[in-house]
mmJSON file of the N, C-alpha and C atoms, coordinates in Angstrom:
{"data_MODEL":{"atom_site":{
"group_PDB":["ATOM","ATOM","ATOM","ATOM","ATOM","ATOM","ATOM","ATOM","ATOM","ATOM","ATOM","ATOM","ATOM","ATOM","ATOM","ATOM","ATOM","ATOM","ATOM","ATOM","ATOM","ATOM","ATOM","ATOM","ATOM","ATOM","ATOM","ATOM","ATOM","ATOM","ATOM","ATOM","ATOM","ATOM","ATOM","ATOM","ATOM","ATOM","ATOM","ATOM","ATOM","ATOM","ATOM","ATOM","ATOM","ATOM","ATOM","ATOM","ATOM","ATOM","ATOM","ATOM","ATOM","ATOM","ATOM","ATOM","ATOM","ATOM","ATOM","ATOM","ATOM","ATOM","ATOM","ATOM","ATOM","ATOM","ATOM","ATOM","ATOM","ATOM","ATOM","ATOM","ATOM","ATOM","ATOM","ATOM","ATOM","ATOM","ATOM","ATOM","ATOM","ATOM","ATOM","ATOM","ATOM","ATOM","ATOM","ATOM","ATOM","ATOM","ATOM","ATOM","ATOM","ATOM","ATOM","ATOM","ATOM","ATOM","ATOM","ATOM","ATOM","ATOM","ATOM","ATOM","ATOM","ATOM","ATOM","ATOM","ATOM","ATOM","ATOM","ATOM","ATOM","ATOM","ATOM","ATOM","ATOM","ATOM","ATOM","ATOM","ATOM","ATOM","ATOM","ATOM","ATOM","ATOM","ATOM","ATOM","ATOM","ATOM","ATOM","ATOM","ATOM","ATOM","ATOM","ATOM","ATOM","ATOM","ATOM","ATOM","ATOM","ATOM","ATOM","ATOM","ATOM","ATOM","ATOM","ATOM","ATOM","ATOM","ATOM","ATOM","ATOM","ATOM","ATOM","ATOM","ATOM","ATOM","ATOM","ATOM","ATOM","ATOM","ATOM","ATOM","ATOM","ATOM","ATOM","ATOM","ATOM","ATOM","ATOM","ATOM","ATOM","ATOM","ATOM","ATOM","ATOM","ATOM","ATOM","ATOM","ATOM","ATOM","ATOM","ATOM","ATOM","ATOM","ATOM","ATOM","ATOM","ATOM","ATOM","ATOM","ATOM","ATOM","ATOM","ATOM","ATOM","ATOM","ATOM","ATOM","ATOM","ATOM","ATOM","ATOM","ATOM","ATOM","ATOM"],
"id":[1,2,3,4,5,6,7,8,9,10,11,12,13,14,15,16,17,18,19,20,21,22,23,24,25,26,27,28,29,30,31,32,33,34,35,36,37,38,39,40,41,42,43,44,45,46,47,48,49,50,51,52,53,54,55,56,57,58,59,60,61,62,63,64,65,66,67,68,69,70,71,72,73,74,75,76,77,78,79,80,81,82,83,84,85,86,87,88,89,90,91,92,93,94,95,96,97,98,99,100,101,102,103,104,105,106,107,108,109,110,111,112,113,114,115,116,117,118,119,120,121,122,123,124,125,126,127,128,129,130,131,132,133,134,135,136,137,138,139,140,141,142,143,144,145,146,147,148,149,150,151,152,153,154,155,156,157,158,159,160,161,162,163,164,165,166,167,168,169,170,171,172,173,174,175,176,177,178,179,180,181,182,183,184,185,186,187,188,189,190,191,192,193,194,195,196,197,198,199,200,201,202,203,204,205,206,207],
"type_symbol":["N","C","C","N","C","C","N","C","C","N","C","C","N","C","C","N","C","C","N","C","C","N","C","C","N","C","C","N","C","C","N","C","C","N","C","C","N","C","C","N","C","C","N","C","C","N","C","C","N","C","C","N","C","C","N","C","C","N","C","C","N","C","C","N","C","C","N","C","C","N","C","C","N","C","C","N","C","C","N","C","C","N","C","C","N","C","C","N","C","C","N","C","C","N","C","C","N","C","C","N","C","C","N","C","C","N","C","C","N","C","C","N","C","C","N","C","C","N","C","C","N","C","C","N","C","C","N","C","C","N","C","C","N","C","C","N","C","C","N","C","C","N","C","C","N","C","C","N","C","C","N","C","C","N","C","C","N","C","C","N","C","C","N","C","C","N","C","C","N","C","C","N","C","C","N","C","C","N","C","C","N","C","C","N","C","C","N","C","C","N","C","C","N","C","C","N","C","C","N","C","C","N","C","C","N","C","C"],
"label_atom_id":["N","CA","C","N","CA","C","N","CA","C","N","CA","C","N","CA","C","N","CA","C","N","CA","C","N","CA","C","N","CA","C","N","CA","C","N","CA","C","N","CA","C","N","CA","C","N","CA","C","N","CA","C","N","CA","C","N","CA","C","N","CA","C","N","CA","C","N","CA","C","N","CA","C","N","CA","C","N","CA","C","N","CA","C","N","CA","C","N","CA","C","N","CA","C","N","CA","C","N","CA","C","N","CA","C","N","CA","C","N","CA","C","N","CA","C","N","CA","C","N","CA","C","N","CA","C","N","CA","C","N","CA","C","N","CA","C","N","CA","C","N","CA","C","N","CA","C","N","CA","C","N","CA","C","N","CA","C","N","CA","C","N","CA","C","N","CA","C","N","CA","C","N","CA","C","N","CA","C","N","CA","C","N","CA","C","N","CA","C","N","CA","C","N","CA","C","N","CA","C","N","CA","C","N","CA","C","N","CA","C","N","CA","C","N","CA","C","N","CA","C","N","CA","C","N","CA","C","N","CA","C","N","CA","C","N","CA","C","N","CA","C"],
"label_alt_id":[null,null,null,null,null,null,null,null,null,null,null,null,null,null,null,null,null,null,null,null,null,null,null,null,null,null,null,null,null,null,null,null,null,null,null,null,null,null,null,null,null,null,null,null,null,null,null,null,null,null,null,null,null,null,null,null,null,null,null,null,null,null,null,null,null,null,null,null,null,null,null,null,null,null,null,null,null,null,null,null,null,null,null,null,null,null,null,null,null,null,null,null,null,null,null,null,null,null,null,null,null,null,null,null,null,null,null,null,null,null,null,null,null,null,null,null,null,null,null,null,null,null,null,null,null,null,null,null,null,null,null,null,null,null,null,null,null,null,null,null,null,null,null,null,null,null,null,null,null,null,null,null,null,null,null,null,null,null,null,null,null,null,null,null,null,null,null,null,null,null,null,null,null,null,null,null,null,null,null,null,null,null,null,null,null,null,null,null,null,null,null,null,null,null,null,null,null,null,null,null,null,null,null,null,null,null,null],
"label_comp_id":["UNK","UNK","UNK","UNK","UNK","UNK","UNK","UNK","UNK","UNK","UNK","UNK","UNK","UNK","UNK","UNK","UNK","UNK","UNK","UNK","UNK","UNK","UNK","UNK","UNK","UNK","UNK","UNK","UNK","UNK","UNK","UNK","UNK","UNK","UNK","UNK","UNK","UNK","UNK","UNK","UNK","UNK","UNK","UNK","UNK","UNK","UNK","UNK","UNK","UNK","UNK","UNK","UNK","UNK","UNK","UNK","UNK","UNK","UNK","UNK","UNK","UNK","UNK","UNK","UNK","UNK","UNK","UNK","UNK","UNK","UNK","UNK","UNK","UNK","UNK","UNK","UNK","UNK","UNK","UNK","UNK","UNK","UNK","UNK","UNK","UNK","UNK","UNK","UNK","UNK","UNK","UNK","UNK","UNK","UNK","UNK","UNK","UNK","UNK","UNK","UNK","UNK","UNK","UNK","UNK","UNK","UNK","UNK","UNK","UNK","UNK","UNK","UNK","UNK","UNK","UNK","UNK","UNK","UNK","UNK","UNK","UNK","UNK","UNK","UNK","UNK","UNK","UNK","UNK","UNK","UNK","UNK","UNK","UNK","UNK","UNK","UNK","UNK","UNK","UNK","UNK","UNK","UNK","UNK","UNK","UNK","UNK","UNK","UNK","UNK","UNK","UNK","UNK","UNK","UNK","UNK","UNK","UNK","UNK","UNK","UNK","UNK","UNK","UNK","UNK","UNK","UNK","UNK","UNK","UNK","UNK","UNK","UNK","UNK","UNK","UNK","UNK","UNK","UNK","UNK","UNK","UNK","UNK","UNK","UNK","UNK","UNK","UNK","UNK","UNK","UNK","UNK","UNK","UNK","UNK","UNK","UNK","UNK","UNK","UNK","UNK","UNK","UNK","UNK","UNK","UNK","UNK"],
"label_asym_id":["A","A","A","A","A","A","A","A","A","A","A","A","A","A","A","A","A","A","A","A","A","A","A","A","A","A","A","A","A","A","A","A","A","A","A","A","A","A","A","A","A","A","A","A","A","A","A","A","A","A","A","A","A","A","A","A","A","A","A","A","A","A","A","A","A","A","A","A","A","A","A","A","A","A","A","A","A","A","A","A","A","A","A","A","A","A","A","A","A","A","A","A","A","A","A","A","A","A","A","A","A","A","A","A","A","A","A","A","A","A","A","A","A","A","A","A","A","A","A","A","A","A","A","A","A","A","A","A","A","A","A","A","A","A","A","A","A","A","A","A","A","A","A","A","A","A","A","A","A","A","A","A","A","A","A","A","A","A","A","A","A","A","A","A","A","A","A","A","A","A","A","A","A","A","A","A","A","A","A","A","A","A","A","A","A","A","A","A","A","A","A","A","A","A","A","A","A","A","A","A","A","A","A","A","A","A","A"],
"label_entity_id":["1","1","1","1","1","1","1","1","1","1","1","1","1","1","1","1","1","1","1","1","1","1","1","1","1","1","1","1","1","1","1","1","1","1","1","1","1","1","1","1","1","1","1","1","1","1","1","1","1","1","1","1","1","1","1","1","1","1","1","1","1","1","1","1","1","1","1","1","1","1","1","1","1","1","1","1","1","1","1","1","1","1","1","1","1","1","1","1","1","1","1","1","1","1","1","1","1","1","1","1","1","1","1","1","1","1","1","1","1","1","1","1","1","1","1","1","1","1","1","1","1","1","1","1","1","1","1","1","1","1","1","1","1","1","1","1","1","1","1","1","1","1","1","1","1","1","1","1","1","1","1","1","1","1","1","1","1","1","1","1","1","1","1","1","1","1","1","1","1","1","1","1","1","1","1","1","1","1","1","1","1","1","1","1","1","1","1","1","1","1","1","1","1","1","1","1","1","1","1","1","1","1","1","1","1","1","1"],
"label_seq_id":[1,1,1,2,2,2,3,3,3,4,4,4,5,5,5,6,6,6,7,7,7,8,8,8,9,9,9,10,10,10,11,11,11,12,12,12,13,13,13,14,14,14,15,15,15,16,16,16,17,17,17,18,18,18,19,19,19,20,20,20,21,21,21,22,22,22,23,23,23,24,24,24,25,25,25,26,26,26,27,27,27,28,28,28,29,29,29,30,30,30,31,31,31,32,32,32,33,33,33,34,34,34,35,35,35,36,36,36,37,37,37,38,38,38,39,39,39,40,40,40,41,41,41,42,42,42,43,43,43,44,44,44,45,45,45,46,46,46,47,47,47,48,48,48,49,49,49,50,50,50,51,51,51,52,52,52,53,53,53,54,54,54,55,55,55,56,56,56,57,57,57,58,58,58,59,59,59,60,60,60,61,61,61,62,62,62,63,63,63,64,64,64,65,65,65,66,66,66,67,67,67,68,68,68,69,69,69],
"pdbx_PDB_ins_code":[null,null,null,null,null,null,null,null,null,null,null,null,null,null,null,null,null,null,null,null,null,null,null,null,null,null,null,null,null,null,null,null,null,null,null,null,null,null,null,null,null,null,null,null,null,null,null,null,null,null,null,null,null,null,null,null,null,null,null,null,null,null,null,null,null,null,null,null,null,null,null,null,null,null,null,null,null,null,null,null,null,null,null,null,null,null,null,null,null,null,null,null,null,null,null,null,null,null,null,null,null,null,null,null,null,null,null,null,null,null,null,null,null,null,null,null,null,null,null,null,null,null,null,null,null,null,null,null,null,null,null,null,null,null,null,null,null,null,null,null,null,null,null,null,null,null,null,null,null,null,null,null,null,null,null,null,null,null,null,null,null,null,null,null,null,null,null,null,null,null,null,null,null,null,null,null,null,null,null,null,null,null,null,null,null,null,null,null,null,null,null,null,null,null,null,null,null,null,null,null,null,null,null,null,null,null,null],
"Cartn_x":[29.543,28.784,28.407,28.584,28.495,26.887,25.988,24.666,24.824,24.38,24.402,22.705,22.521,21.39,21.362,20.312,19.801,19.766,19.714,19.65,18.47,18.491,16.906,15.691,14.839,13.72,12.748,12.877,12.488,10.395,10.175,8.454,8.449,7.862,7.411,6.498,6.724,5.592,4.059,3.69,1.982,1.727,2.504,2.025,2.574,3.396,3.736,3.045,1.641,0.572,0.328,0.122,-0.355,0.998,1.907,2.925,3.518,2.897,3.013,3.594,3.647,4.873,6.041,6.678,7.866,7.994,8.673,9.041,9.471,9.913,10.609,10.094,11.34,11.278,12.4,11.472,12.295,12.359,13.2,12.794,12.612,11.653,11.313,11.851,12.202,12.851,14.251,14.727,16.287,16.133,14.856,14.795,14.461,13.453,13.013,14.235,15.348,16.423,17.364,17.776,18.912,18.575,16.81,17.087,17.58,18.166,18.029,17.206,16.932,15.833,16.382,16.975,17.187,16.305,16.577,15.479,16.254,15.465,16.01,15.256,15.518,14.514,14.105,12.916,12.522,12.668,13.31,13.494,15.062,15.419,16.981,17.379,17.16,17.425,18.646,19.974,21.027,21.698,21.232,21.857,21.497,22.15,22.472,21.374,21.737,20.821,20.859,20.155,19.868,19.665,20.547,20.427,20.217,18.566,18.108,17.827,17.92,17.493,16.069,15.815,14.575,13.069,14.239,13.704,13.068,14.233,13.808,13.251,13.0,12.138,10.595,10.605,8.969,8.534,9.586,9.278,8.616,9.932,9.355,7.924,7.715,6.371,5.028,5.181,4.458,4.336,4.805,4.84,4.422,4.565,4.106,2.457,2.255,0.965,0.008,1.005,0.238,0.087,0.522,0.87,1.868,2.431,3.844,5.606,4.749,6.394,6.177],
"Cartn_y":[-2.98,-2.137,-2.951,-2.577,-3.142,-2.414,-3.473,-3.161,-3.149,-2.169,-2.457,-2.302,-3.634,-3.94,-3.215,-2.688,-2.09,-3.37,-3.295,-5.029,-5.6,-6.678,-7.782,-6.941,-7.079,-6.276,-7.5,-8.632,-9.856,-9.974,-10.965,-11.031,-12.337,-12.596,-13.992,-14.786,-16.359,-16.962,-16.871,-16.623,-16.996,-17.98,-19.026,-20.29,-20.08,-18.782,-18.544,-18.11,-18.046,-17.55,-18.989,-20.315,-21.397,-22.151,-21.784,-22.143,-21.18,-20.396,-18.995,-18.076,-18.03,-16.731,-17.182,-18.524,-19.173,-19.653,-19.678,-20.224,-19.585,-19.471,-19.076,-17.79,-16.612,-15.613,-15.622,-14.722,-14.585,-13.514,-12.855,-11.445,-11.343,-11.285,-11.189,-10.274,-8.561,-7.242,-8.137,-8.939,-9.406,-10.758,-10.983,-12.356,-11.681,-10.541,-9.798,-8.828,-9.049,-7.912,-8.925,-10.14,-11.17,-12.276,-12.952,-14.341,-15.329,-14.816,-15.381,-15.581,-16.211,-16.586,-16.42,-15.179,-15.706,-15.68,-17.481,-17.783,-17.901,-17.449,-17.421,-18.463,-18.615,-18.967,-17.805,-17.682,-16.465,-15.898,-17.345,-17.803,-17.008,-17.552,-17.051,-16.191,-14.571,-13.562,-13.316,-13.528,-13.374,-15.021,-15.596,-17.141,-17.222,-18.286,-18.245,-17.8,-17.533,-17.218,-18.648,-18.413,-20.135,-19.553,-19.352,-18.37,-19.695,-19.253,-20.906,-19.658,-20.128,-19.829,-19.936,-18.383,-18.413,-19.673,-19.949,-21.328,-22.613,-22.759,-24.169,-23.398,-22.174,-21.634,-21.749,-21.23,-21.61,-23.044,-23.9,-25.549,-25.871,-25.792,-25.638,-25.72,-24.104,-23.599,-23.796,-24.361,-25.394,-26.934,-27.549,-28.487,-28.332,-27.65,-27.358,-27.666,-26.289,-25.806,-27.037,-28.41,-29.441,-30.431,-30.392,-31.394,-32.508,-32.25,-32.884,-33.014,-32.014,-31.86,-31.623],
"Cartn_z":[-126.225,-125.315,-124.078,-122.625,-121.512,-121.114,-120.6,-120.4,-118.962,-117.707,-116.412,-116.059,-115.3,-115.115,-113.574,-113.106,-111.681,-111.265,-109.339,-108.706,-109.398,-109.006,-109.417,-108.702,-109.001,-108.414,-108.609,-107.165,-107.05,-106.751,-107.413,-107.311,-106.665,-105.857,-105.077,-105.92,-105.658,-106.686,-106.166,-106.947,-106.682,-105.894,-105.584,-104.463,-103.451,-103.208,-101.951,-100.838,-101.049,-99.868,-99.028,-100.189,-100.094,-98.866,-99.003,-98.572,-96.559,-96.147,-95.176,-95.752,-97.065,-97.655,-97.924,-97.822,-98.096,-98.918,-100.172,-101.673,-102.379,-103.645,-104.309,-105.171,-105.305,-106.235,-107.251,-108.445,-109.437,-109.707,-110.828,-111.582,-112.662,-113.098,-114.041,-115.244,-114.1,-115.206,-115.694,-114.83,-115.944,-116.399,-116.466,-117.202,-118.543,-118.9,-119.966,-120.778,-119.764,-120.525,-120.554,-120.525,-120.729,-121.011,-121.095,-121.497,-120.559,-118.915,-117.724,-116.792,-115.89,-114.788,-113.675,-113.209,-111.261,-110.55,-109.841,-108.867,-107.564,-106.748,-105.079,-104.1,-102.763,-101.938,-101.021,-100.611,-100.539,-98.923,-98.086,-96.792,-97.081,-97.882,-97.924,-98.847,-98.693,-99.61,-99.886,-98.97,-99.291,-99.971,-99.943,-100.126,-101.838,-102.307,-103.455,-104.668,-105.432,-106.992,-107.688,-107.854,-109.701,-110.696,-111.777,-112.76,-114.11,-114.74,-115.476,-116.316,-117.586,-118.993,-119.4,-120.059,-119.718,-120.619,-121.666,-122.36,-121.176,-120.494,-119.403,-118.253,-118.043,-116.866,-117.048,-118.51,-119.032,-119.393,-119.552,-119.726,-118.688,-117.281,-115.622,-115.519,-116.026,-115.385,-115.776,-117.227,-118.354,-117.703,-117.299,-116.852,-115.278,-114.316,-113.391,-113.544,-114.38,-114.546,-115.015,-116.131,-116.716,-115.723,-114.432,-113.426,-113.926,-114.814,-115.092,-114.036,-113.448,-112.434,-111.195],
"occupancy":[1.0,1.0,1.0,1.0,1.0,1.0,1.0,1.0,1.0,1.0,1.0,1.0,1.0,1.0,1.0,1.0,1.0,1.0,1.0,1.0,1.0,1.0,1.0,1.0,1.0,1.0,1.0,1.0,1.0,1.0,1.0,1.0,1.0,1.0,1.0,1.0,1.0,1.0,1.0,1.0,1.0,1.0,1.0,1.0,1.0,1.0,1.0,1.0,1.0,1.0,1.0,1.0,1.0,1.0,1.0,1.0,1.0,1.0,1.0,1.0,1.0,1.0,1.0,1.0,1.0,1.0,1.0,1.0,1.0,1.0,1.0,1.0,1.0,1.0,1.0,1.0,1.0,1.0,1.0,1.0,1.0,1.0,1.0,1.0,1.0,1.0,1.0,1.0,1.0,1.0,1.0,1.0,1.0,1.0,1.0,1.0,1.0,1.0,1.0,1.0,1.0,1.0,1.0,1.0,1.0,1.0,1.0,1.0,1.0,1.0,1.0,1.0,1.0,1.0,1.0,1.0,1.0,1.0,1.0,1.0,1.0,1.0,1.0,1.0,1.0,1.0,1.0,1.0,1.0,1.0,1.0,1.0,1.0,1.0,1.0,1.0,1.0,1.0,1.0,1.0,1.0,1.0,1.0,1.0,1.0,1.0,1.0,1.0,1.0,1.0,1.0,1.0,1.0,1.0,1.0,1.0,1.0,1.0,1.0,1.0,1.0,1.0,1.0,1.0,1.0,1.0,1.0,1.0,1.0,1.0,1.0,1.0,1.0,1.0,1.0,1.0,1.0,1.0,1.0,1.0,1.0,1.0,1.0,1.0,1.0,1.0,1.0,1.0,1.0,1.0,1.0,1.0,1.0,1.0,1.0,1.0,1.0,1.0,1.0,1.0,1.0,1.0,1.0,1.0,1.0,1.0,1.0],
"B_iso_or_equiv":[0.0,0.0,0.0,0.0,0.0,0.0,0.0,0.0,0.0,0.0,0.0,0.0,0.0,0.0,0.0,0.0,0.0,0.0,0.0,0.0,0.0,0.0,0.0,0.0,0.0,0.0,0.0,0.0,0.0,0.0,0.0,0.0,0.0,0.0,0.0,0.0,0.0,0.0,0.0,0.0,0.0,0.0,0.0,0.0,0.0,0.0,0.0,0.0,0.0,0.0,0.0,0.0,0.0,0.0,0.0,0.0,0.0,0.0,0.0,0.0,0.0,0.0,0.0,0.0,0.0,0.0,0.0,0.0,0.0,0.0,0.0,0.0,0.0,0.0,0.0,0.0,0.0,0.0,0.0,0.0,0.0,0.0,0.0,0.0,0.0,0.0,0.0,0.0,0.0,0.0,0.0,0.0,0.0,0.0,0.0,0.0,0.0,0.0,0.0,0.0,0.0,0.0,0.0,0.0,0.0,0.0,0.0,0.0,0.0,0.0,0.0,0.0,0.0,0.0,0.0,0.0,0.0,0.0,0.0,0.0,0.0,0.0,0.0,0.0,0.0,0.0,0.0,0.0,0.0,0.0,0.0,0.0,0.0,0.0,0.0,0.0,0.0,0.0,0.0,0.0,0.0,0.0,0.0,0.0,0.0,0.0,0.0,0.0,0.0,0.0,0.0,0.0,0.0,0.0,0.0,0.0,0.0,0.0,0.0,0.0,0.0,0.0,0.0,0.0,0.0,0.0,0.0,0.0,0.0,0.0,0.0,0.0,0.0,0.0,0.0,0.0,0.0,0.0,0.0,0.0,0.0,0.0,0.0,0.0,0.0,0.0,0.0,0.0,0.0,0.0,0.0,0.0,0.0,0.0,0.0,0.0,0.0,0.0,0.0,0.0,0.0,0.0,0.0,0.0,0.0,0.0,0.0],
"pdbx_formal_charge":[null,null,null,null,null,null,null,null,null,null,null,null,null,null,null,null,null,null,null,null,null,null,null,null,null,null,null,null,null,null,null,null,null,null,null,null,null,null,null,null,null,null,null,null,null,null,null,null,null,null,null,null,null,null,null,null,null,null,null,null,null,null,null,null,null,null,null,null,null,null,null,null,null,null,null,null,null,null,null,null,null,null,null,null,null,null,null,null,null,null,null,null,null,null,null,null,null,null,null,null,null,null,null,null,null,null,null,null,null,null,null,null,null,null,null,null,null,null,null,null,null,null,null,null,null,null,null,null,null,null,null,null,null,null,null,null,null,null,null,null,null,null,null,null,null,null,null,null,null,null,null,null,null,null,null,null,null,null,null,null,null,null,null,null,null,null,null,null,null,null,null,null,null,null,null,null,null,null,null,null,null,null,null,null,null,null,null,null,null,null,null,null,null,null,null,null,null,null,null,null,null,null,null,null,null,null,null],
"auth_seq_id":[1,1,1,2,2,2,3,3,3,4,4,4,5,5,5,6,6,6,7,7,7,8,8,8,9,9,9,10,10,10,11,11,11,12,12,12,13,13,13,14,14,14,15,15,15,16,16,16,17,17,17,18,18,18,19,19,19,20,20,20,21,21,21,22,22,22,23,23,23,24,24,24,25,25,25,26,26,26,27,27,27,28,28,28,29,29,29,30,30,30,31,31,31,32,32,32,33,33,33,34,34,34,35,35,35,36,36,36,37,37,37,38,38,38,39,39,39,40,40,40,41,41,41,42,42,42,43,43,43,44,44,44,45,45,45,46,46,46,47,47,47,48,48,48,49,49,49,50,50,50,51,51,51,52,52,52,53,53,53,54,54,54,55,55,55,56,56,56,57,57,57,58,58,58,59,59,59,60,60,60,61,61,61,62,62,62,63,63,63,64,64,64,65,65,65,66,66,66,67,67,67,68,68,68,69,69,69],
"auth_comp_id":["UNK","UNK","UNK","UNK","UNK","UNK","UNK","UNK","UNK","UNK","UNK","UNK","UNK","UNK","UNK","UNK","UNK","UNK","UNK","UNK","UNK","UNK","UNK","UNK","UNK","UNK","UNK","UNK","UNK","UNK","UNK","UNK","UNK","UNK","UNK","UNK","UNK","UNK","UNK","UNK","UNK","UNK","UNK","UNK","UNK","UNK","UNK","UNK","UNK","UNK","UNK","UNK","UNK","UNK","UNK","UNK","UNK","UNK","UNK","UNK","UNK","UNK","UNK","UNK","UNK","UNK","UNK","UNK","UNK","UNK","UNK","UNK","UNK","UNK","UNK","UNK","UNK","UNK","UNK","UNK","UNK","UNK","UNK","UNK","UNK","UNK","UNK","UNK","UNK","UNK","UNK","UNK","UNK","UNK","UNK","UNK","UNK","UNK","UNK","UNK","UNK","UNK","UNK","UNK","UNK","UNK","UNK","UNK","UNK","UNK","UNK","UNK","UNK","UNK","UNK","UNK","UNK","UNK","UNK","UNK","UNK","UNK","UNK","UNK","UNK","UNK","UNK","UNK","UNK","UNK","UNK","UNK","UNK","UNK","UNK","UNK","UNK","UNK","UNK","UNK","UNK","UNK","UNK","UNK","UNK","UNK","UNK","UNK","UNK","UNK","UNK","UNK","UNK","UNK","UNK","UNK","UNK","UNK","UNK","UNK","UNK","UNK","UNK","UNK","UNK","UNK","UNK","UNK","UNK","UNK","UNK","UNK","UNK","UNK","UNK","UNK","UNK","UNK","UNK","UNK","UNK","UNK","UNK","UNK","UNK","UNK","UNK","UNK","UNK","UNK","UNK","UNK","UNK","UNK","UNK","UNK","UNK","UNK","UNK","UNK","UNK","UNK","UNK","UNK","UNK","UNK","UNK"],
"auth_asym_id":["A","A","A","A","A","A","A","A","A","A","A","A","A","A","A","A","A","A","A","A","A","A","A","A","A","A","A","A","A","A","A","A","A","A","A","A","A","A","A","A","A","A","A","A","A","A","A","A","A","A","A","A","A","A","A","A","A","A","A","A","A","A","A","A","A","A","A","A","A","A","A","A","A","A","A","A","A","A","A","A","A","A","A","A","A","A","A","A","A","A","A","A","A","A","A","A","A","A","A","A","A","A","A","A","A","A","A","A","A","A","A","A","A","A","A","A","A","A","A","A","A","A","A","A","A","A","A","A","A","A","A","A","A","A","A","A","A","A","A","A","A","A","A","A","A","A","A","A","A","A","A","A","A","A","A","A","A","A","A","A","A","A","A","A","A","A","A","A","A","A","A","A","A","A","A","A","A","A","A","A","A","A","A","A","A","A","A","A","A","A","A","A","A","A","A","A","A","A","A","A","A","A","A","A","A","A","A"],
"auth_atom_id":["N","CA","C","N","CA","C","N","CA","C","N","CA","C","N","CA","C","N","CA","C","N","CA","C","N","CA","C","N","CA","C","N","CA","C","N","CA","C","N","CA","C","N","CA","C","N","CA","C","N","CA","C","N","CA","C","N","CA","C","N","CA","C","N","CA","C","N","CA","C","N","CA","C","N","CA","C","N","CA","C","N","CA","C","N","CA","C","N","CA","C","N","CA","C","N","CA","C","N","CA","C","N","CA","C","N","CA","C","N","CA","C","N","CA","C","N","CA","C","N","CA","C","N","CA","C","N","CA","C","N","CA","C","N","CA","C","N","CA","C","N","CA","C","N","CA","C","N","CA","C","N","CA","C","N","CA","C","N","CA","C","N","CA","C","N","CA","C","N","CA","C","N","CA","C","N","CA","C","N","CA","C","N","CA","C","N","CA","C","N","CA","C","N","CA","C","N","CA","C","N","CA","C","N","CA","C","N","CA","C","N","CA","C","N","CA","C","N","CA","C","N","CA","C","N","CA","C","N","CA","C","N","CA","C","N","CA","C","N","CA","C"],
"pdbx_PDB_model_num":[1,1,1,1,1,1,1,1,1,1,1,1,1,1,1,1,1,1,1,1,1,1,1,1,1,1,1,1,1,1,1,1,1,1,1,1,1,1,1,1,1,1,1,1,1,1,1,1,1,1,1,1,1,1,1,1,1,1,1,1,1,1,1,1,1,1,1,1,1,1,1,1,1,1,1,1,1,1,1,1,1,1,1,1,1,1,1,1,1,1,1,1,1,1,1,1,1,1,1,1,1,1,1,1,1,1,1,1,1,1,1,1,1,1,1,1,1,1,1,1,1,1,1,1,1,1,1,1,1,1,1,1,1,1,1,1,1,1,1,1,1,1,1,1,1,1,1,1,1,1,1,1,1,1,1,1,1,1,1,1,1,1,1,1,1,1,1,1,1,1,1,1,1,1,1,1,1,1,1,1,1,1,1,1,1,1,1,1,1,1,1,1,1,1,1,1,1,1,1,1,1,1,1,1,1,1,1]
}}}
């Protein structure tokens, strides 16, 4: 069975205010329906995707959050 996902329906990070609105988005609806992470730069909407697993996306953001990274 072939699943067709609607486009990404992208959310900006929370530190993007801290930043003028520039940094990175993800989506969350196809990280919750595949177990993928596409992350963008939010400067560059057409420029490439980073498609990270959603295991090492929450390591990331765990470590972020611990001041580890």
């Amino acid at each position: 069975m072939t699943r067709t996902l609607r486009p990404y329906a992208w959310v900006k990070s929370s530190y993007s205010d801290a930043n003028g609105g520039d940094c990175v988005e993800w989506a969350p609806a196809h990280a919750s329906a595949t177990g993928i992470v596409p992350v963008r730069d939010s400067k560059v909407p057409a420029g490439p995707v980073l498609n990270v697993p959603a295991t090492a996306f929450a390591a990331f953001v765990a470590g972020v959050k611990d001041g580890a990274v």
